[in-house]
C-alpha positions in Angstrom: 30.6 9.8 27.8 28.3 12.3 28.2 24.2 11.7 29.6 23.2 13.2 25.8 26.0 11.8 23.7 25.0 8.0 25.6 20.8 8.5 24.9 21.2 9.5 21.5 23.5 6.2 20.8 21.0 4.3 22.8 17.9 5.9 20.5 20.2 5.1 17.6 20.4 1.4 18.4 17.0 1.1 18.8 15.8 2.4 15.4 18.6 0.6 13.4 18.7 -2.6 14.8 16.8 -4.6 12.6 18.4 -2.7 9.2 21.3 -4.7 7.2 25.1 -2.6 6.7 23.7 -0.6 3.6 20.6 -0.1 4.8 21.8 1.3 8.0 24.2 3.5 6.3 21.5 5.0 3.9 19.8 5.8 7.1 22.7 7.7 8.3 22.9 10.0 5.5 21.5 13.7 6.5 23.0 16.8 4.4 22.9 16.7 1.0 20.8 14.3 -1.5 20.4 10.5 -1.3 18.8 8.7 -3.8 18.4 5.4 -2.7 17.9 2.6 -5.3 15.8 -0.3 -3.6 14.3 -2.9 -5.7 11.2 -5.0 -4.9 11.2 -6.3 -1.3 14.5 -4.7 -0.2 13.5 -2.9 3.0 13.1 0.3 1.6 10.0 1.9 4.0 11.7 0.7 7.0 14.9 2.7 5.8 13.8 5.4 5.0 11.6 5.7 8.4 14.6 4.7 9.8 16.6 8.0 8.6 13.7 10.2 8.8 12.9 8.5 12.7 16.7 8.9 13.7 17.2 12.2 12.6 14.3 13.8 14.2 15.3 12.0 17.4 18.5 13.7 17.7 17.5 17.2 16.7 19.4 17.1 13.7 15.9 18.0 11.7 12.8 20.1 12.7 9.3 18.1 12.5 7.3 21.0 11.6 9.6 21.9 8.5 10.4 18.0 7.5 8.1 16.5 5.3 7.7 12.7 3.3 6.1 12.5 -0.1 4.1 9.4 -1.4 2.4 8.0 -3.9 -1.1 6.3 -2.6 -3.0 6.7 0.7 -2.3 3.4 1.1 1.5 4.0 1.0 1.4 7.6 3.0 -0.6 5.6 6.1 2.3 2.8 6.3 5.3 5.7 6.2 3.1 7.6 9.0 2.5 4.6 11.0 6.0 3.2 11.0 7.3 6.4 12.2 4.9 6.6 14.6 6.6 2.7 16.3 9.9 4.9 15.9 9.3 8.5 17.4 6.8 10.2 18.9 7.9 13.4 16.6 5.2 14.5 13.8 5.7 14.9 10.4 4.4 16.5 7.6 3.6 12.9 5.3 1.3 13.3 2.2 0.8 12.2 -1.2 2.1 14.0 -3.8 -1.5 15.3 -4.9 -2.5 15.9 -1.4 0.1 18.1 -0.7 -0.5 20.5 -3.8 -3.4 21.0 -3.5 -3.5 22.2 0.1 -0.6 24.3 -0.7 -2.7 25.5 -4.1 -5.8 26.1 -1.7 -3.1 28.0 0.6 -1.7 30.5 -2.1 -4.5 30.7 -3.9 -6.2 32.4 -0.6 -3.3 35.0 -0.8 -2.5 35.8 -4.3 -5.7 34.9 -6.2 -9.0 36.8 -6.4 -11.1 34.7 -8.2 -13.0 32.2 -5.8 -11.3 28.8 -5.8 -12.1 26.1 -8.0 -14.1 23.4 -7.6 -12.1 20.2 -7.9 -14.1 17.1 -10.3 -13.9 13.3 -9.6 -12.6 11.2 -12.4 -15.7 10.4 -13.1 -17.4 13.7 -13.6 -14.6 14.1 -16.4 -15.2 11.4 -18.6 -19.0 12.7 -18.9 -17.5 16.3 -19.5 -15.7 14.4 -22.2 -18.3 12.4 -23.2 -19.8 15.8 -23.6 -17.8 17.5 -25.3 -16.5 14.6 -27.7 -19.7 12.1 -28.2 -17.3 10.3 -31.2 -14.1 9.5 -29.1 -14.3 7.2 -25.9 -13.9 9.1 -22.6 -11.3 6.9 -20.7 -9.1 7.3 -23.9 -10.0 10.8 -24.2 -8.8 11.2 -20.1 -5.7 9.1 -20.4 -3.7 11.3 -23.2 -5.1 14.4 -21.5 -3.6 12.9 -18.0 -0.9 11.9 -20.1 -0.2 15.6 -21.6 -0.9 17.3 -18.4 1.3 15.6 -16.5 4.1 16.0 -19.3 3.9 20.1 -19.1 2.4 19.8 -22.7 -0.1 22.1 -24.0 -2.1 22.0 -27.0 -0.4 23.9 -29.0 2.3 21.7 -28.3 1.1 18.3 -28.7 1.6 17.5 -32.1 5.2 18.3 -31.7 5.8 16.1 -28.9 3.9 13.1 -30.5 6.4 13.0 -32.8 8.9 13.1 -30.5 7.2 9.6 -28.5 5.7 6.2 -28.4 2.5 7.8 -27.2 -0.5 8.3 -29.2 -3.6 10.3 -29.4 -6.9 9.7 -30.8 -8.0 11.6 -34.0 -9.7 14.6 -33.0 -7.9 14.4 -30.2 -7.1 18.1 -29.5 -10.1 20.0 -30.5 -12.4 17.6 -28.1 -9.4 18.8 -25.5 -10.0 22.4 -26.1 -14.0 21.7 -25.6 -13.1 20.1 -22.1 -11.1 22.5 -20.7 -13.6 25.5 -22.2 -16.7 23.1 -20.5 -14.4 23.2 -17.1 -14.0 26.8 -17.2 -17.3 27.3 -17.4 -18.6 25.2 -14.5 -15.6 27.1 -12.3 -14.0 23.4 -12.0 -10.1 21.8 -12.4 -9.3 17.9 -12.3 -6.6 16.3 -10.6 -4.0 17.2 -13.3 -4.9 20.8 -13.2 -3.7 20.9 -9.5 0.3 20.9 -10.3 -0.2 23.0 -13.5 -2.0 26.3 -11.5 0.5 25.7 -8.5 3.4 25.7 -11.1 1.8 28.6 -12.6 1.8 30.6 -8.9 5.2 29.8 -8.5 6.2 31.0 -11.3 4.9 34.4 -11.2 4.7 35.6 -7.5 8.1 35.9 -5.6 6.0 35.7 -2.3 4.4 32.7 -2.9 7.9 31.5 -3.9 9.3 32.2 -0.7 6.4 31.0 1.3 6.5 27.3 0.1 10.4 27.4 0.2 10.8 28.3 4.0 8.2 25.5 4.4 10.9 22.6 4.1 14.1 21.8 5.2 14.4 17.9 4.7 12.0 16.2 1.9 11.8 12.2 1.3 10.6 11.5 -1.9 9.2 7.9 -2.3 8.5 6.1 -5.7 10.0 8.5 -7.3 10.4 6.5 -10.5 6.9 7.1 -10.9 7.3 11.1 -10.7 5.7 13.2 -13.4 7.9 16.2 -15.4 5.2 18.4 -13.4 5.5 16.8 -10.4 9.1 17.4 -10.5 8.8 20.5 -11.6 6.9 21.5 -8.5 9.5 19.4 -6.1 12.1 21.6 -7.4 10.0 24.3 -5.4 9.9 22.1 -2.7 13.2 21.4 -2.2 14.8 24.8 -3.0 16.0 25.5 -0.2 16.3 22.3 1.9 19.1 20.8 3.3 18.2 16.8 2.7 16.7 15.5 -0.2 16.3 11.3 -0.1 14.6 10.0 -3.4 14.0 6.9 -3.3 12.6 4.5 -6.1 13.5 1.7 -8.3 13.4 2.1 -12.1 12.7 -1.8 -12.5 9.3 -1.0 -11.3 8.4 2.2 -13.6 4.8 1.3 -14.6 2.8 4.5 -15.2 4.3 5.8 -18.6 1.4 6.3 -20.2 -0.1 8.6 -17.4 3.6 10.6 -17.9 5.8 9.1 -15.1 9.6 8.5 -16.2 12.3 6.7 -13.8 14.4 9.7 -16.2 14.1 11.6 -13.0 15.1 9.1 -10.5 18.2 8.2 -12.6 19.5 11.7 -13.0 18.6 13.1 -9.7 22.3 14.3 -9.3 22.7 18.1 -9.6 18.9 18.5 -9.4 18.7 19.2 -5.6 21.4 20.1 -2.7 25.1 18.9 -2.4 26.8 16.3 -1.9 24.9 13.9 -3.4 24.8 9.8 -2.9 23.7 7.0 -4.4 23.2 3.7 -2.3 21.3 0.4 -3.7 19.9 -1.8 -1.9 19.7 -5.0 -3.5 18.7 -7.2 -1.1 15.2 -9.3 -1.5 13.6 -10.1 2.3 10.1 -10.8 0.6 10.3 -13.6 -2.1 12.5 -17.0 -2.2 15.2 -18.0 -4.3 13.5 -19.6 -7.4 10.8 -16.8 -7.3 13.8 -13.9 -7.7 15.3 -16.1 -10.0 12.2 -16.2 -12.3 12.1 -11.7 -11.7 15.6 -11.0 -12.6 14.9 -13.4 -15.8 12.3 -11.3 -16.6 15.0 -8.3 -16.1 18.2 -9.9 -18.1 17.3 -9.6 -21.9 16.3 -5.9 -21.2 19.3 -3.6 -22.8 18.6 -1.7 -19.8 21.1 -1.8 -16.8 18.1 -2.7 -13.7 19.6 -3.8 -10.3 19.4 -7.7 -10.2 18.1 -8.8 -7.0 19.9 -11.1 -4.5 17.7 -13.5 -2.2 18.3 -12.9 1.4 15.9 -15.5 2.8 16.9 -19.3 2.9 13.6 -20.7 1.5 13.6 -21.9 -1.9 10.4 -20.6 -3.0 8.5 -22.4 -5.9 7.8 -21.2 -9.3 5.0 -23.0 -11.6 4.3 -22.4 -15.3 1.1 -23.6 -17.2 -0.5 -23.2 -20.3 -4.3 -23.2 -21.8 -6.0 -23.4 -24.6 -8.5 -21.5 -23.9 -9.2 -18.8 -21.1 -12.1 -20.3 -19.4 -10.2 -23.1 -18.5 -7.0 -21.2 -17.4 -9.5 -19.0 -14.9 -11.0 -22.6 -13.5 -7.7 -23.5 -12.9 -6.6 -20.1 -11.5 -9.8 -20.7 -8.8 -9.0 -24.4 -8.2 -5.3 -23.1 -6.9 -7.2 -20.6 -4.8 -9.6 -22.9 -3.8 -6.9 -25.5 -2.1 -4.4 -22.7 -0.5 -3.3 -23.4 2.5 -4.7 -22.6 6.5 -3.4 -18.6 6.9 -1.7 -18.2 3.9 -2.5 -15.4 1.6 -3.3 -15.5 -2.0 -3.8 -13.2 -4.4 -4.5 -13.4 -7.8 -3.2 -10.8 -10.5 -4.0 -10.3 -14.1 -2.9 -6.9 -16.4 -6.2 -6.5 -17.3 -9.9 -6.1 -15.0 -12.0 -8.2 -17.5 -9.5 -11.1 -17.1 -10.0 -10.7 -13.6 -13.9 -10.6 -13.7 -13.7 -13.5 -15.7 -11.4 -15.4 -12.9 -14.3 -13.4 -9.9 -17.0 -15.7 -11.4 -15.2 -19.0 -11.1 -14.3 -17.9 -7.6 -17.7 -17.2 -6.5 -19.2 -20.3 -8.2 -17.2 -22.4 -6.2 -18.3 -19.7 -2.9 -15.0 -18.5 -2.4 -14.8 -15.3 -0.7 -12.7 -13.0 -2.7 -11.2 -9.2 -1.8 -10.8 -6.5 -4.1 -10.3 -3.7 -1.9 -7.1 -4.0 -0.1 -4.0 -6.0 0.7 -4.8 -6.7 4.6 -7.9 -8.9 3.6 -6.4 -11.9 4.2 -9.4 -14.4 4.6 -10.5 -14.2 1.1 -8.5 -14.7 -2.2 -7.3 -11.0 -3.4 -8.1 -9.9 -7.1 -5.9 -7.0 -8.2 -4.6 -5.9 -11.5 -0.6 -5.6 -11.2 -0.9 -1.8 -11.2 -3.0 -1.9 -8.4 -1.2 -4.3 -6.6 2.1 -2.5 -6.5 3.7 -2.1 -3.5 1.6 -5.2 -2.0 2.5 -8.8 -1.4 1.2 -12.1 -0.6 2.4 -15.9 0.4 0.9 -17.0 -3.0 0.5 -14.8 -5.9 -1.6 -16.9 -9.0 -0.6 -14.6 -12.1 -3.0 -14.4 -15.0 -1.6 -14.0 -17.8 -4.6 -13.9 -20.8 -6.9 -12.4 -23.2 -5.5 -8.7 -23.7 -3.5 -7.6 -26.6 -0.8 -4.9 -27.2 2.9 -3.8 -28.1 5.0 -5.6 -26.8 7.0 -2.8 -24.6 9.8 -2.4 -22.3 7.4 -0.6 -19.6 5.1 -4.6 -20.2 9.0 -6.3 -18.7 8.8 -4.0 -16.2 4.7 -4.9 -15.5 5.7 -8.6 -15.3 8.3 -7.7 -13.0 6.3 -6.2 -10.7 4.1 -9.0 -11.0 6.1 -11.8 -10.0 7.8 -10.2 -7.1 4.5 -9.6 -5.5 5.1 -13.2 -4.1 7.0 -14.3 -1.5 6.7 -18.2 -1.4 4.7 -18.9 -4.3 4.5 -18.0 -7.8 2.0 -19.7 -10.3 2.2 -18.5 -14.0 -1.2 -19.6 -15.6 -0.8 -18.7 -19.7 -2.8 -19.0 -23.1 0.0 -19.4 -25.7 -2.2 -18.7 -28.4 -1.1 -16.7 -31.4 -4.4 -14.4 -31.8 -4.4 -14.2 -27.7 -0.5 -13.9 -27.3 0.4 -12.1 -24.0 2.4 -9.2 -23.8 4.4 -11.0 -21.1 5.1 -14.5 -22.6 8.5 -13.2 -24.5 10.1 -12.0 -21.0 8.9 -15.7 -19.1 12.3 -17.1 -18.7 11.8 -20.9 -19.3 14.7 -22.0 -16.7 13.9 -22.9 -13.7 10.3 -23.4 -14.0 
């Protein structure tokens, strides 16, 4: 055997050995796409570093034209850190906004001749809305427009496309839009959602700026990409033209950001959209929660006419699942701060509700029994965590305390996939904490499988 052929085995060994058969064989997978179906707790970062690590380790891609696509911060500094256990070799690894808008800033530079933008905070829109709309609320204003932009639909275009969806708009809706984006103009200023719509626009209409961002990748990893946006895709199909490997990698059981214009459409039809052959793997496989607590989750999954992968449990602790109900909320929020209060010496806890007041309301019990409390972060383990389920995606904890209580909408299919998310945020624990009133009935109470709790 020859002194290459032997270290590149030996590097191999060392950055697969802790993966299971399919992971390992997902991680193997260079030319062509992979889309990699991994539900909640099945390995998926260390995977995919795994196949990004290993591949850079024996040549087989170049760092400096290799690039990995997430989400969060949060989730972009845990890719970039476990590669950096597995290869000393740099990557390109962003989030998707992050990564637009340098390579807006870039082409703008060379094609534009107007002086760059100014970019607003999220806050600096609403009172542009607020503005431009006194009548309609801001945050409702800023969620269809998010919603639109992100959906590659204009104004002209948005009565038609209403009718085509679940989502609605507020009356008045597109005139106060037109004011926004007239008041933006003026002050030489684009939000966040503008960033994909002018790089799409670039793209589009110079050949040179074409060819500049596709010579800049040969092998893209896309992760959450149930989450991805028809304008976000639209600019990964840029991306990718002309690379060689393409891994998305997602789960559509975990889709939670419809109304800001994410669809798991995407991740489910990702065949033919980048280069050949193309593979599918799922990894099934739950090494986060015990058995009763992936029991309860793929309840929450079975009535859905949907066809989400059901997860298998491949720990040997049981877990524990507890179910109780209030008749009225402050006494469902004591209770939520009492199971805080007696959690055991170095285990986590977190506790989750779908909506912030809930959790404000569940903040005060918590503090008048001085219990520290974190609201920041995931590694924070001293105090009790208080996240809302969107913002504790992609987190977990030994003991997750879910609130469910005072908010009231449609019940949806995205609200299964919420509760989902929810419960598998917990790996030995799971305490369901309920008001079954009819006025106060929860979006999640239908999908609460009663066996085994």
């Amino acid at each position: 055997m020859g002194l290459e052929k032997e270290k590149a085995m030996r590097g191999e060994g060392r950055i697969l050995s802790s993966l299971d058969p399919l992971q390992k064989e997902a991680a193997k997978q260079r030319e062509g796409t992979l889309c990699l179906i991994a539900g909640a707790g099945s390995g998926k970062t260390g995977t995919v570093t795994s196949r990004i690590a290993l591949a850079l380790e024996e040549g087989a891609w170049k760092p400096s034209k290799t690039a990995a696509i997430a989400f969060s911060n949060q989730a972009a500094l845990s890719l970039r850190a476990r590669l950096s256990l597995m290869t000393e070799k740099k990557i390109r690894v962003s989030t998707f906004h992050s990564l637009a808008f340098s390579q807006l800033r870039r082409l703008w530079s060379l094609f534009a001749l107007s002086p760059f933008p100014s970019l607003m905070e999220e806050r600096d829109c609403a009172l542009l809305l607020a503005k431009s709309s006194p009548s309609l609320p801001p945050s409702r204003l800023l969620t269809a427009i998010k919603w639109a932009k992100s959906s590659l639909i204009s104004p002209s275009e948005l009565k038609e496309a209403c009718s085509y969806c679940s989502f609605k708009v507020p009356v008045g809706f597109e005139e106060a839009w037109r004011k926004y984006e007239m008041l933006k103009k003026e002050k030489g200023a684009i939000d966040f959602d503008d960033i994909f719509l002018l790089l799409l626009r670039i793209l589009k209409s110079s050949r040179e700026a074409r060819k500049l961002v596709e010579e800049s990748f040969e092998s893209v990893t896309v992760d959450e990409y149930q989450d991805v946006s028809p304008a976000q895709h639209a600019v990964l199909k840029f991306w990718t033209n002309k690379a060689q490997s393409v891994c998305v990698v997602g789960d559509p059981a975990q889709t939670i950001y419809s109304f800001a214009g994410s669809s798991s459409w995407f991740l489910e039809h990702a065949k033919g959209d980048f280069p050949s052959p193309y593979r599918q793997i799922s990894l099934s496989s739950n090494y986060r929660s015990g058995r009763e607590i992936i029991r309860c989750a793929n309840g929450v999954l079975a009535p859905s006419p949907k066809k989400y992968v059901r997860q298998a449990c491949a720990l040997k602790s049981r877990g524990a699942v507890s179910k109780e109900a209030f008749s009225d909320f402050s006494a469902l929020a004591a209770r939520a701060a009492k199971l805080a209060q007696d959690r055991e010496k170095g285990k986590s806890v977190a506790i989750l509700a779908r909506s912030r007041r809930d959790l404000d309301a569940v903040k005060k019990e918590l503090s008048s029994r001085l219990i520290p409390v974190s609201d920041s972060g995931g590694e924070k383990k001293e105090g009790v965590c208080l996240f809302t389920i969107h913002a504790a995606k992609g987190l977990e904890w030994d003991r997750v305390i879910l609130v469910i209580g005072t908010e009231k909408v449609e019940m949806t299919e995205e609200e299964r996939r919420i509760l989902y998310v929810a419960c598998t945020r917990a790996k030995e624990r799971l305490d369901i904490l309920f008001l079954p009133s009819p006025r106060n009935l929860s979006r999640f109470l239908p999908f609460i499988p009663s066996k085994g709790l």
